[in-house]
PDB file as gemmi writes it, atoms N, CA and C in Angstrom:
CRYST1    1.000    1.000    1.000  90.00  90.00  90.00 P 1                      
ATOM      1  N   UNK A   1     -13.636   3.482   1.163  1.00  0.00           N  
ATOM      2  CA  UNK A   1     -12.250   3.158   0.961  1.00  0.00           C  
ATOM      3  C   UNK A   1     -12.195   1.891   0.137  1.00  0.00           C  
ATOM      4  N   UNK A   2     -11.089   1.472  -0.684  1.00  0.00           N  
ATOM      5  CA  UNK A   2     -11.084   0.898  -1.193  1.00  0.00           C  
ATOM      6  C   UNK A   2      -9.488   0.343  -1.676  1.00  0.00           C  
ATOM      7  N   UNK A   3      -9.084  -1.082  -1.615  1.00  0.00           N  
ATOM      8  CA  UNK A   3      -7.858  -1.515  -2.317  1.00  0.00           C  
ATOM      9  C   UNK A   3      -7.863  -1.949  -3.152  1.00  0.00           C  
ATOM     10  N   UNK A   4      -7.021  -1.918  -4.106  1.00  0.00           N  
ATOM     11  CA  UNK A   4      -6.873  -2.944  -5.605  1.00  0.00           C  
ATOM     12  C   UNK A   4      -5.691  -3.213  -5.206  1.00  0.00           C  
ATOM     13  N   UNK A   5      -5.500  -4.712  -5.414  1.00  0.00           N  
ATOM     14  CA  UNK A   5      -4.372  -5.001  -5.352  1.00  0.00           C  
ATOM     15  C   UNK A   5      -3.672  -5.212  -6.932  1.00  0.00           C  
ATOM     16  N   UNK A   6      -2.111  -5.470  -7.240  1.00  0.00           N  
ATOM     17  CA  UNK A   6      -1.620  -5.549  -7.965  1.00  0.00           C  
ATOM     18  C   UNK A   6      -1.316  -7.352  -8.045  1.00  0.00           C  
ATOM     19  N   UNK A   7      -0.240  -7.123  -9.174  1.00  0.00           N  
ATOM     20  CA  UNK A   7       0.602  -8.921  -9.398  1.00  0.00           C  
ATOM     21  C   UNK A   7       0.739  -9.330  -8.658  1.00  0.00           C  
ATOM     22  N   UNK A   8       0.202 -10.697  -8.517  1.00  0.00           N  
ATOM     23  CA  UNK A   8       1.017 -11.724  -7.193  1.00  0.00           C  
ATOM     24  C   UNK A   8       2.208 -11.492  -7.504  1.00  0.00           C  
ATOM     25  N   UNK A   9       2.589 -11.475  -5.623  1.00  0.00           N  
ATOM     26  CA  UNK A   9       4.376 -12.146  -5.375  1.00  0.00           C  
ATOM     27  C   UNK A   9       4.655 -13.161  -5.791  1.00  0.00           C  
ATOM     28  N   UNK A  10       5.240 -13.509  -6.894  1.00  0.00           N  
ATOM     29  CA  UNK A  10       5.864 -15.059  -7.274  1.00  0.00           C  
ATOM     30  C   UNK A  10       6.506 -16.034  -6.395  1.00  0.00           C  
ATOM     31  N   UNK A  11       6.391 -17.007  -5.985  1.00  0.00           N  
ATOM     32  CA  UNK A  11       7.441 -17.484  -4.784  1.00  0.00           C  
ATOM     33  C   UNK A  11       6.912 -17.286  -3.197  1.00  0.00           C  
ATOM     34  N   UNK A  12       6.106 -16.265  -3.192  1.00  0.00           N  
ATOM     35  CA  UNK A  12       5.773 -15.771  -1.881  1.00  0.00           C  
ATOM     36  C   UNK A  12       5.172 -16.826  -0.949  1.00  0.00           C  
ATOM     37  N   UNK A  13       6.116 -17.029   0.383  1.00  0.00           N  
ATOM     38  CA  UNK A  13       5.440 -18.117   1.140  1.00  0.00           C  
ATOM     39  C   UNK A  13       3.781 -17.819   2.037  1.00  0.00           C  
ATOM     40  N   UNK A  14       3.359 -18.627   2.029  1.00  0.00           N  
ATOM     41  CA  UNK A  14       2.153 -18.035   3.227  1.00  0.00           C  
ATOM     42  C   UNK A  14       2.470 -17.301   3.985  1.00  0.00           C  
ATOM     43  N   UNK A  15       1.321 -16.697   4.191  1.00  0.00           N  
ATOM     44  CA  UNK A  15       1.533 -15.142   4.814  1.00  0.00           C  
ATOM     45  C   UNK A  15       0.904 -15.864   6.553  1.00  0.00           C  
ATOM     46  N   UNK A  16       0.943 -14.493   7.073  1.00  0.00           N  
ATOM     47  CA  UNK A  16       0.709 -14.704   8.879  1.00  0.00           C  
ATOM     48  C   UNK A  16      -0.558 -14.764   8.802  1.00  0.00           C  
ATOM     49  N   UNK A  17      -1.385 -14.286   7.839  1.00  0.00           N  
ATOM     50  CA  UNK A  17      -2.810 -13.952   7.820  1.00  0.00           C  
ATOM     51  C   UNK A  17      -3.772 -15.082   7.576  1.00  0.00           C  
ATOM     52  N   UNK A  18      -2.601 -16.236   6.536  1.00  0.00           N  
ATOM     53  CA  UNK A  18      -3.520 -17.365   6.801  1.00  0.00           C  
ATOM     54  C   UNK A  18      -3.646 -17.254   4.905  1.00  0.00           C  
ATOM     55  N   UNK A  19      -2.976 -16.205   4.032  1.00  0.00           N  
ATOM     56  CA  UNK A  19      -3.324 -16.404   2.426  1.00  0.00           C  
ATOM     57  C   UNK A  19      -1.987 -17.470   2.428  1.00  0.00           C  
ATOM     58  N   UNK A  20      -2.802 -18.436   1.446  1.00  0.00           N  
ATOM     59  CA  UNK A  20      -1.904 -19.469   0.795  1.00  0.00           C  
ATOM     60  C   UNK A  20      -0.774 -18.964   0.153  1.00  0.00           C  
ATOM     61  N   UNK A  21       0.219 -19.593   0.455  1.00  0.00           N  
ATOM     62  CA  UNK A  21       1.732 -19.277  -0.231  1.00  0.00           C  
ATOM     63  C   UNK A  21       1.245 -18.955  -1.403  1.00  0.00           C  
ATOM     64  N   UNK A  22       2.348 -17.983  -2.119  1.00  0.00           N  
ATOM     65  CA  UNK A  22       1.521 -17.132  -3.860  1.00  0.00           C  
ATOM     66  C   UNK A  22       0.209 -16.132  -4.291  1.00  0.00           C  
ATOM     67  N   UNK A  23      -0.097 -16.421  -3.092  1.00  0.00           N  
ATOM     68  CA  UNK A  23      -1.730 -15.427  -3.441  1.00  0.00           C  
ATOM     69  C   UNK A  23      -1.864 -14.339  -2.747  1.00  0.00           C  
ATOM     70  N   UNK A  24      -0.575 -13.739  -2.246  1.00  0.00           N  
ATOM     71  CA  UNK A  24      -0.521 -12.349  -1.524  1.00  0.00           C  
ATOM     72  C   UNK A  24       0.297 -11.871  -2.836  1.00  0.00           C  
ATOM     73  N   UNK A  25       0.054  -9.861  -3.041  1.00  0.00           N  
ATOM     74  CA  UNK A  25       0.568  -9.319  -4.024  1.00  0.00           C  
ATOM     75  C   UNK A  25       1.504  -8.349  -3.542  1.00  0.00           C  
ATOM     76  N   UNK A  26       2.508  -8.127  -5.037  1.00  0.00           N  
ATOM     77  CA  UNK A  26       3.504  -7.288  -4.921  1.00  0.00           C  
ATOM     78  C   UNK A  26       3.289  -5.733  -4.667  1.00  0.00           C  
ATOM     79  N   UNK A  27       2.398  -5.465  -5.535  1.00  0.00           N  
ATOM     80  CA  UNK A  27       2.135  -3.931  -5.327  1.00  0.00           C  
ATOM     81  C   UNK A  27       0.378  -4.034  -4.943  1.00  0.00           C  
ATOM     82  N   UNK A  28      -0.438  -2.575  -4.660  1.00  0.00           N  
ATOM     83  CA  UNK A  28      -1.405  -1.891  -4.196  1.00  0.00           C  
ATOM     84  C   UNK A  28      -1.374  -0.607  -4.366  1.00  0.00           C  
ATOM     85  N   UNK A  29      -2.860  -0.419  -4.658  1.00  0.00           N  
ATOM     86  CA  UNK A  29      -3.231   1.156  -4.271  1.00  0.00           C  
ATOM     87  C   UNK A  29      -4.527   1.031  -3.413  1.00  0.00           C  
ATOM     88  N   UNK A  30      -4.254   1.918  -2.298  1.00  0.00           N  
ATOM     89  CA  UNK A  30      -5.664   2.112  -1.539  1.00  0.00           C  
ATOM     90  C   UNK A  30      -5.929   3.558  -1.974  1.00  0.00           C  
ATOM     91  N   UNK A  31      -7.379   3.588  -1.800  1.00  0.00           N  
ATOM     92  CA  UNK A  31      -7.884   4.866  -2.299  1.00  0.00           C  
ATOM     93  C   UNK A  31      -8.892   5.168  -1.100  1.00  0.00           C  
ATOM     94  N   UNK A  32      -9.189   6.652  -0.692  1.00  0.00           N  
ATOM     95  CA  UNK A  32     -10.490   6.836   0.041  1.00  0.00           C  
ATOM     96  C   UNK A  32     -11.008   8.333  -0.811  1.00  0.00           C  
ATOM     97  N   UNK A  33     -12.583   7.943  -0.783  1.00  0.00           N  
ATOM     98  CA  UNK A  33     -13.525   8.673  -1.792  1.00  0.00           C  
ATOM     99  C   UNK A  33     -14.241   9.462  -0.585  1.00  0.00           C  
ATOM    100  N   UNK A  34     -14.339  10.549  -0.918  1.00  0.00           N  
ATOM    101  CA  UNK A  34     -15.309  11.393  -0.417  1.00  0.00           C  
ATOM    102  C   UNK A  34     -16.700  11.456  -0.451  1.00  0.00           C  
ATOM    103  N   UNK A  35     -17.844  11.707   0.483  1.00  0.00           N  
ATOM    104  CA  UNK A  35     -18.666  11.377   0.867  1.00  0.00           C  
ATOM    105  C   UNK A  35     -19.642  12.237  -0.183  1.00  0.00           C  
ATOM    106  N   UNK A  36     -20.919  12.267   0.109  1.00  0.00           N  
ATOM    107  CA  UNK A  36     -21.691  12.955  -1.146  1.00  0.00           C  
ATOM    108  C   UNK A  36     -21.500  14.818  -1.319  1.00  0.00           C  
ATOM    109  N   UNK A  37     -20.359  15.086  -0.244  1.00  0.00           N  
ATOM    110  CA  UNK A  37     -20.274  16.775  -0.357  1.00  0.00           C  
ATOM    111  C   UNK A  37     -18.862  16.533  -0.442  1.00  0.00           C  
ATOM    112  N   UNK A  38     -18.185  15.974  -0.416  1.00  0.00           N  
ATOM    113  CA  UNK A  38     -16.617  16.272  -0.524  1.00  0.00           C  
ATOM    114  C   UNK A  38     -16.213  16.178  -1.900  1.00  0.00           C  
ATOM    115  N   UNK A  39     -14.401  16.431  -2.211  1.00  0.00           N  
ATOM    116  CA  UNK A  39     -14.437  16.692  -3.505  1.00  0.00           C  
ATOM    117  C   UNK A  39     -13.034  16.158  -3.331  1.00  0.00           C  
ATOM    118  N   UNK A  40     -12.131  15.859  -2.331  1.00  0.00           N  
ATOM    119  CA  UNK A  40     -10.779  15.014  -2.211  1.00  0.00           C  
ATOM    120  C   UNK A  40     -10.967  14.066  -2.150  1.00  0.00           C  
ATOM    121  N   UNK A  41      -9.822  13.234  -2.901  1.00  0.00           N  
ATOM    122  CA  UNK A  41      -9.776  12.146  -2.885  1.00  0.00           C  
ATOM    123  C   UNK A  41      -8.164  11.997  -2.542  1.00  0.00           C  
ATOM    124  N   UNK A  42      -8.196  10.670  -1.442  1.00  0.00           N  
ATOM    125  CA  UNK A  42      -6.334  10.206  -1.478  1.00  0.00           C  
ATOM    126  C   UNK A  42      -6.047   9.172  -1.562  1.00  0.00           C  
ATOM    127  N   UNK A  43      -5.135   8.525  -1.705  1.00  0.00           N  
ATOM    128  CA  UNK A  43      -4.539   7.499  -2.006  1.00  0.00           C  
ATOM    129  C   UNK A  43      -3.318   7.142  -1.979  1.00  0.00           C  
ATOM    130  N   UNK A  44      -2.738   6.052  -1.293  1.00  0.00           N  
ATOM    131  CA  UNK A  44      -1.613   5.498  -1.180  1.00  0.00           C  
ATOM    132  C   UNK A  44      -1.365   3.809  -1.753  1.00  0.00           C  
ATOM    133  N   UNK A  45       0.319   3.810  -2.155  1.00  0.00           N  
ATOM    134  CA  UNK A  45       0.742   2.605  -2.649  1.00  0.00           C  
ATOM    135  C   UNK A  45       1.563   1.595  -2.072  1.00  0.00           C  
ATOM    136  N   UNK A  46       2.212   1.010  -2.421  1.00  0.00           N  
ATOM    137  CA  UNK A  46       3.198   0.047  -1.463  1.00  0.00           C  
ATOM    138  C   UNK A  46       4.238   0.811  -1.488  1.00  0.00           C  
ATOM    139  N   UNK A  47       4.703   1.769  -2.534  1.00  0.00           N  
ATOM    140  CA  UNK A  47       5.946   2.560  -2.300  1.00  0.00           C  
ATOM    141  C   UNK A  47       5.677   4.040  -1.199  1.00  0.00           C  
ATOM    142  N   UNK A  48       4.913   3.912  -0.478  1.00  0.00           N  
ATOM    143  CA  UNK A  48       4.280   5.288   0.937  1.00  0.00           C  
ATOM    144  C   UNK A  48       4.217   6.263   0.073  1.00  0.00           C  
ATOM    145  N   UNK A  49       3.641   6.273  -1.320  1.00  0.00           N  
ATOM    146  CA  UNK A  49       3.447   7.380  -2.064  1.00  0.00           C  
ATOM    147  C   UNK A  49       2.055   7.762  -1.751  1.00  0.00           C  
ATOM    148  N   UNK A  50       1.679   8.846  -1.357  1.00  0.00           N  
ATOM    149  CA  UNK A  50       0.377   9.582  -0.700  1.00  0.00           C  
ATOM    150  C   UNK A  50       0.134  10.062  -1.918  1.00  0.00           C  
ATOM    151  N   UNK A  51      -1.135  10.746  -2.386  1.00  0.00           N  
ATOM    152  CA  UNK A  51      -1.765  11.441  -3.816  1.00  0.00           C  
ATOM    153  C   UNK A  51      -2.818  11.982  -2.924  1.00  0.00           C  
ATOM    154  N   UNK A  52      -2.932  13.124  -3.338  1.00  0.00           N  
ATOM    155  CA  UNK A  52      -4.220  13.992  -2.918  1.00  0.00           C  
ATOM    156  C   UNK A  52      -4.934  14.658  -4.392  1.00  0.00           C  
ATOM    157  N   UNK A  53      -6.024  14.381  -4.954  1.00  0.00           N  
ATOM    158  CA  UNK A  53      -6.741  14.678  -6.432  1.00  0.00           C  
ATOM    159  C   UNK A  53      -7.533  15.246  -5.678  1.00  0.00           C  
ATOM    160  N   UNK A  54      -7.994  16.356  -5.889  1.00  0.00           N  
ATOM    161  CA  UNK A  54      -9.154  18.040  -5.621  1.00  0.00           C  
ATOM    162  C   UNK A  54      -9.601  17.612  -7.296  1.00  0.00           C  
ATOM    163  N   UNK A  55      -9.991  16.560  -7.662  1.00  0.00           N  
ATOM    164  CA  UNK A  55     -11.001  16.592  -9.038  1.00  0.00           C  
ATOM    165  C   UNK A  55     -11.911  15.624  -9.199  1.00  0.00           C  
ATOM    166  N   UNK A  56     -13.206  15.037  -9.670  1.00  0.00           N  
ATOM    167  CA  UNK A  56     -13.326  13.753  -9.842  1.00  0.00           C  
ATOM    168  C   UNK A  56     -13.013  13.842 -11.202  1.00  0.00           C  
ATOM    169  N   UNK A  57     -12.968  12.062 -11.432  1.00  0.00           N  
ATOM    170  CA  UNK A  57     -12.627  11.125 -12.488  1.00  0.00           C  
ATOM    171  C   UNK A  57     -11.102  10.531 -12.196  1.00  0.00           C  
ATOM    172  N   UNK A  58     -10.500  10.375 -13.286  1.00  0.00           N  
ATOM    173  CA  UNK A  58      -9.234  10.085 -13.382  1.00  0.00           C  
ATOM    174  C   UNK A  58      -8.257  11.014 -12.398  1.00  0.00           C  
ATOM    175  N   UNK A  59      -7.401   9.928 -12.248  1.00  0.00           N  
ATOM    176  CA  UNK A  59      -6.570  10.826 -11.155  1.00  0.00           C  
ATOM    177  C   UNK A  59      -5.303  11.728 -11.993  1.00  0.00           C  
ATOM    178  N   UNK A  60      -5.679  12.278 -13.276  1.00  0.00           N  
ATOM    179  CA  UNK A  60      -4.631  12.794 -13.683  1.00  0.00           C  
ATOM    180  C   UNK A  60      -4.015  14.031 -12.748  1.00  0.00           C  
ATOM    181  N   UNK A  61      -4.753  15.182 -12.261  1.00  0.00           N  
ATOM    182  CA  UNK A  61      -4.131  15.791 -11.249  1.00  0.00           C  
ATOM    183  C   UNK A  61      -3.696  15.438  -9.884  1.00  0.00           C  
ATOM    184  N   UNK A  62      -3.537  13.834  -9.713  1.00  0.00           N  
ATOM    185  CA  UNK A  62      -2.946  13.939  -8.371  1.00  0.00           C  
ATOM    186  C   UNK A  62      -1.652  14.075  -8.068  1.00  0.00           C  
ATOM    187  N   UNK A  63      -1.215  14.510  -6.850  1.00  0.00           N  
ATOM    188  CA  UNK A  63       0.473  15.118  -6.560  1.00  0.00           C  
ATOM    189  C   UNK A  63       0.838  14.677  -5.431  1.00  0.00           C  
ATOM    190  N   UNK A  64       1.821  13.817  -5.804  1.00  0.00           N  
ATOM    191  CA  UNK A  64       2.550  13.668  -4.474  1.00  0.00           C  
ATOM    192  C   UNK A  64       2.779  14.281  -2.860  1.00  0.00           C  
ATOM    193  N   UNK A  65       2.609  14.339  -1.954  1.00  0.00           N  
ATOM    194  CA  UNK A  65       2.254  14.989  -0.688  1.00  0.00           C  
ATOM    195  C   UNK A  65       3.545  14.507  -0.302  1.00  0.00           C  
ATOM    196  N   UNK A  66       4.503  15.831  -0.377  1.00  0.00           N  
ATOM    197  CA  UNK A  66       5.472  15.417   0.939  1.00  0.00           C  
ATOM    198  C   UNK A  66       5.718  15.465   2.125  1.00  0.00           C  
TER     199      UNK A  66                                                      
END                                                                             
């Protein structure tokens, strides 16, 4: 599994976690990769957008899961 985060929050005060005011971000994607036999991959953002990709590489086929 894995996160990338996006742009810092501008302005953003310290967080509960203990990150210095400004150095927590606005957006994210977490991703989880499949193991050496799997072939899904999913991923979610800060907007609860889920993606399920049945491909490797680029996630051009992934689709929204409603």
């Amino acid at each position: 599994m894995s996160v990338t985060g996006g742009d810092l929050a501008a302005g953003a005060p310290p967080s509960c976690n203990g990150a210095a005011a400004g150095t927590v971000v606005a957006t994210y994607f977490a991703a989880a990769m499949p193991g050496a036999i799997g072939f899904r991959f999913f991923g979610t953002n800060q907007a609860r957008v889920a993606v399920a990709v049945t491909q490797s590489g680029v996630p051009a086929g992934a689709l929204p899961i409603q």
